[in-house]
C-alpha positions in Angstrom: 114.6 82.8 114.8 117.1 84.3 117.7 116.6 84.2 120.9 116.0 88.3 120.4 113.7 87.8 117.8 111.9 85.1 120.2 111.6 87.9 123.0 110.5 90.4 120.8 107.4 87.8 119.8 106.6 87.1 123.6 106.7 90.7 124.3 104.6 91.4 120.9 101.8 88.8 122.1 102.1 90.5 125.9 101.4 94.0 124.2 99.4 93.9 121.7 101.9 95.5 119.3 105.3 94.2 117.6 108.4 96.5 118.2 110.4 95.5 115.2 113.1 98.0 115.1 115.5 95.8 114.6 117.7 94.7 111.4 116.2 92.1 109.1 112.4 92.5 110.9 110.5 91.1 108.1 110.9 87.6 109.2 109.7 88.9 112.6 106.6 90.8 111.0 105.4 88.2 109.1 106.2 85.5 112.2 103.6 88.4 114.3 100.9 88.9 111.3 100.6 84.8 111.5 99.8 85.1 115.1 97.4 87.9 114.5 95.7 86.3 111.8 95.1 82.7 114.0 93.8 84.9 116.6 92.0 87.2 113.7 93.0 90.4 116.0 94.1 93.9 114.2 97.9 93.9 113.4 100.0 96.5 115.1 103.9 97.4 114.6 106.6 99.9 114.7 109.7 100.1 112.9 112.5 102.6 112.0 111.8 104.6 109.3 115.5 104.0 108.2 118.4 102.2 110.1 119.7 104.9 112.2 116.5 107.2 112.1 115.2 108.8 115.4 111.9 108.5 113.7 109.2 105.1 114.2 106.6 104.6 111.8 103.1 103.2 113.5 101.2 100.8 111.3 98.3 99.3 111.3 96.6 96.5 109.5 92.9 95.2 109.7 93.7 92.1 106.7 94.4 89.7 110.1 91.3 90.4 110.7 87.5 89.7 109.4 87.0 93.9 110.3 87.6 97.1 108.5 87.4 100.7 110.6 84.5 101.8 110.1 84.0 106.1 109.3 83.7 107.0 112.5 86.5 105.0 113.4 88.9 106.0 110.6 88.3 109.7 111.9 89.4 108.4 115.4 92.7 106.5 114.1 93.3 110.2 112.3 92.4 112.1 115.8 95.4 109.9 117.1 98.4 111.7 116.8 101.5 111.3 119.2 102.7 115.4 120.4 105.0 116.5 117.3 103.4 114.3 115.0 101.4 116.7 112.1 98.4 115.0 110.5 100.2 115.1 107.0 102.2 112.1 108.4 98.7 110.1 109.0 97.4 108.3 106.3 94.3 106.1 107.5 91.6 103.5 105.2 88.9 101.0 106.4 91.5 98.5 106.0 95.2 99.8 107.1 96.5 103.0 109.2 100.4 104.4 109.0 101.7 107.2 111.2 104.9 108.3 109.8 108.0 110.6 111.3 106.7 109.8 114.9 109.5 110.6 117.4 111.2 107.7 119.8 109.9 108.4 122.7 106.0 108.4 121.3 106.0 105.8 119.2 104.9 102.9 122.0 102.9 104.7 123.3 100.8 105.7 120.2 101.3 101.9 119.4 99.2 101.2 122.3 96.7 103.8 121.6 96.0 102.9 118.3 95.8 98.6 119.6 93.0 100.0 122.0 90.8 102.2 119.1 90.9 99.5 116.6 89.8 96.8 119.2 86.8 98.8 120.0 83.5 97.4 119.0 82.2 101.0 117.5 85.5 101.8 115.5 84.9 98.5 113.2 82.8 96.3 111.1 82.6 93.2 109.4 84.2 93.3 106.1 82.1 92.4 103.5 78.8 93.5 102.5 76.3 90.5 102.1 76.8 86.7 103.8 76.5 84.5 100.4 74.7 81.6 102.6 71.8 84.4 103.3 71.9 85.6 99.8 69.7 83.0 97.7 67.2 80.4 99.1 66.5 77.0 99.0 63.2 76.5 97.8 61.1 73.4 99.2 60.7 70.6 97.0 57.1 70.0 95.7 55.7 66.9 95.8 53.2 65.6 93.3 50.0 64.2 94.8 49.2 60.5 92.7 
């Protein structure tokens, strides 16, 4: 990695989202969805929606994680919605959130919005439904009396 791309990862852990609008950013979104997972935090990132658009795309992803959104907080992820940006560009599950066509200007902010829903304690759950160790029991061994 560049000394750009090095920034971009300081200022990523410093702000809770990854601003990868830069060339070549897959390198620097897996480098940040690493990070997330060893801390086992909600991913956040922007990028260009092509090279030279004026347009960001916001994601989301809850796989670094052990959480998925719960309903209540999957209608909250679609309540957020930068000015200008129509909820046809929204696209939200319990597990991953995209906001597409958002302008420049809105796009860190509604980066920083969406960080601060899907770290809130009612807007997630543990994935998985049952904890295995729970699920069966050890029965006691019976002794015979001699």
């Amino acid at each position: 990695m560049n000394g750009r791309e090095r920034t971009r990862l300081r200022k990523a852990r410093e702000d809770g989202y990854l601003d990868a609008c830069c060339r070549d950013n897959r390198a620097l979104i897996h480098a940040y969805g690493l990070w997330c997972w060893r801390l086992k935090i909600p991913m956040v990132w922007l990028e260009r929606r092509t090279p030279f658009s004026r347009y960001r795309c916001v994601q989301l992803e809850m796989f670094t994680s052990a959480n998925r959104l719960t309903a209540g907080g999957q209608a909250g992820m679609r309540a957020i919605c930068a000015p200008g940006n129509a909820a046809r560009w929204t696209r939200v599950s319990p597990h991953d959130a995209c906001w597409d066509h958002v302008a420049l200007p809105n796009a860190r902010e509604l980066a920083h919005v969406v960080i601060r829903a899907a770290i809130r304690p009612e807007n997630y759950e543990r994935n998985g439904g049952t904890d295995h160790r729970l699920a069966w029991s050890v029965k006691p061994r019976q002794t015979t009396a001699a």
